[in-house]
C-alpha positions as CSV (number, residue, x, y, z in Angstrom):
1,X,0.0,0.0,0.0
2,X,3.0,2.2,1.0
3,X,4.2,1.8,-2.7
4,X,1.4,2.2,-4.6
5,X,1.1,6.0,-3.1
6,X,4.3,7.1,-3.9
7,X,3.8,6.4,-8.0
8,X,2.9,9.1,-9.3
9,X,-0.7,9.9,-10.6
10,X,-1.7,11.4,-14.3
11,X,-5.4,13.3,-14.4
12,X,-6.6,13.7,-18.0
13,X,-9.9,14.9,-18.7
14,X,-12.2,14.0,-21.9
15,X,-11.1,16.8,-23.9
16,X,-7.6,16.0,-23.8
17,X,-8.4,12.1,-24.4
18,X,-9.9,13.0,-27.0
19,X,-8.2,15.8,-29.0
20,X,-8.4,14.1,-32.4
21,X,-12.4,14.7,-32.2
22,X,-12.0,18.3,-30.6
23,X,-9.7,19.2,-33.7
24,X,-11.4,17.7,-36.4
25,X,-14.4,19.8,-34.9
26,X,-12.8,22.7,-34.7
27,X,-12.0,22.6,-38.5
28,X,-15.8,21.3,-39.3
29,X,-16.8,24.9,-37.5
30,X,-14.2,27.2,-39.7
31,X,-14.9,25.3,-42.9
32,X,-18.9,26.0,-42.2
33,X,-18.7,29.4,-41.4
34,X,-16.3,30.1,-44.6
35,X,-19.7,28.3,-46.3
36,X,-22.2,30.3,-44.9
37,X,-19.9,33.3,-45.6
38,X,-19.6,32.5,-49.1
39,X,-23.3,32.1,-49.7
40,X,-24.7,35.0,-47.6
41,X,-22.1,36.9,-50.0
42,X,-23.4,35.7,-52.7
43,X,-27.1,36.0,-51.8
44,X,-26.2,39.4,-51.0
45,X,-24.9,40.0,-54.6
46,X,-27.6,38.6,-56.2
47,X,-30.0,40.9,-54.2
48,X,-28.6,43.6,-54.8
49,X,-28.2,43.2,-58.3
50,X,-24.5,44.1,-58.3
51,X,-22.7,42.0,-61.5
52,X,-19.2,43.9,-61.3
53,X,-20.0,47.2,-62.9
54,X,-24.0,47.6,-62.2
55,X,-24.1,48.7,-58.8
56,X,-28.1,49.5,-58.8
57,X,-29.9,48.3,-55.7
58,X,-33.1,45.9,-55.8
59,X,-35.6,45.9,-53.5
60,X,-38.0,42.5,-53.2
61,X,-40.8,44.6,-55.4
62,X,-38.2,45.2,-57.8
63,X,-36.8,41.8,-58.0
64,X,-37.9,40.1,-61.4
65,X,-39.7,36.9,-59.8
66,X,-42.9,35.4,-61.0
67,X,-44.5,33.0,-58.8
68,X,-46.2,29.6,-60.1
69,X,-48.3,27.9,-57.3
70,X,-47.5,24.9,-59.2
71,X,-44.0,25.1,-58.8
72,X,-44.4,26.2,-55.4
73,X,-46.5,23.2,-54.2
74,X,-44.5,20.6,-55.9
75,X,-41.3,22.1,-54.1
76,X,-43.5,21.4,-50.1
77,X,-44.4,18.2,-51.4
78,X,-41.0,16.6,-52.1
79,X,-39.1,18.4,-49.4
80,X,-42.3,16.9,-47.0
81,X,-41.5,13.2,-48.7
82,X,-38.1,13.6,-49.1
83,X,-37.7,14.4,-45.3
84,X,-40.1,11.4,-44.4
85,X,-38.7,8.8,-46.5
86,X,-34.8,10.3,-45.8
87,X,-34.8,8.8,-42.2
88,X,-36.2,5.4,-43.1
89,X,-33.5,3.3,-44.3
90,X,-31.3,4.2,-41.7
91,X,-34.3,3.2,-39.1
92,X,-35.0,0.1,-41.2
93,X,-30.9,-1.0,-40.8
94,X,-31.0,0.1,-36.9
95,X,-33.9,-2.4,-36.5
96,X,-32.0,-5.1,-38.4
97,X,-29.0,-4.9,-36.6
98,X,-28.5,-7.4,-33.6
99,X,-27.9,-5.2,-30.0
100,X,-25.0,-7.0,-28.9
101,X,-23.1,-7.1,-32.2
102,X,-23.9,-3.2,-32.9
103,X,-22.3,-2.5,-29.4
104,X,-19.0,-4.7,-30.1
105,X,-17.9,-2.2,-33.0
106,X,-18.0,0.6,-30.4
């Protein structure tokens, strides 16, 4: 017992037992805020109108849009089925898979 005290002890916490993760986060976060960056700047381009040399600003009665309820209601409807059908397969595998040999891979 009198040995075992005098070895000395190491404390490491989750962060630094797993830095890999933390870093490969860390450069997720940068690359999507250069993303969002890039497409709120282009967004804010297109709004505006500016193409270089034309630097005329649009406002949304001014923008040359036409709406088609067709369009419109064939956009809900897929995005509605494409984000109930999406999650499916990956339920339908989950259900499939054996507990005990899904946990051995973790």
């Amino acid at each position: 017992m009198a040995n075992s005290a005098r070895q000395p002890v190491f404390i490491t916490d989750w962060r630094e037992q797993n830095k890999t993760l933390f870093s490969a986060l860390q450069i997720e976060r940068n690359v999507m805020v250069m993303l969002f960056s890039l497409i709120v700047m282009v967004a804010a381009l297109w709004l505006s109108g500016t193409s270089g040399a034309n630097s005329e600003l649009l406002f949304f009665s001014q923008l040359p849009a036409r709406l088609d309820v067709g369009e419109t209601i064939t956009v809900i409807v897929m995005s509605l089925v494409i984000s109930v059908i999406a999650p499916l397969v990956p339920a339908w595998r989950a259900a499939n898979l054996d507990p005990i040999e899904a946990l051995w891979y973790e």
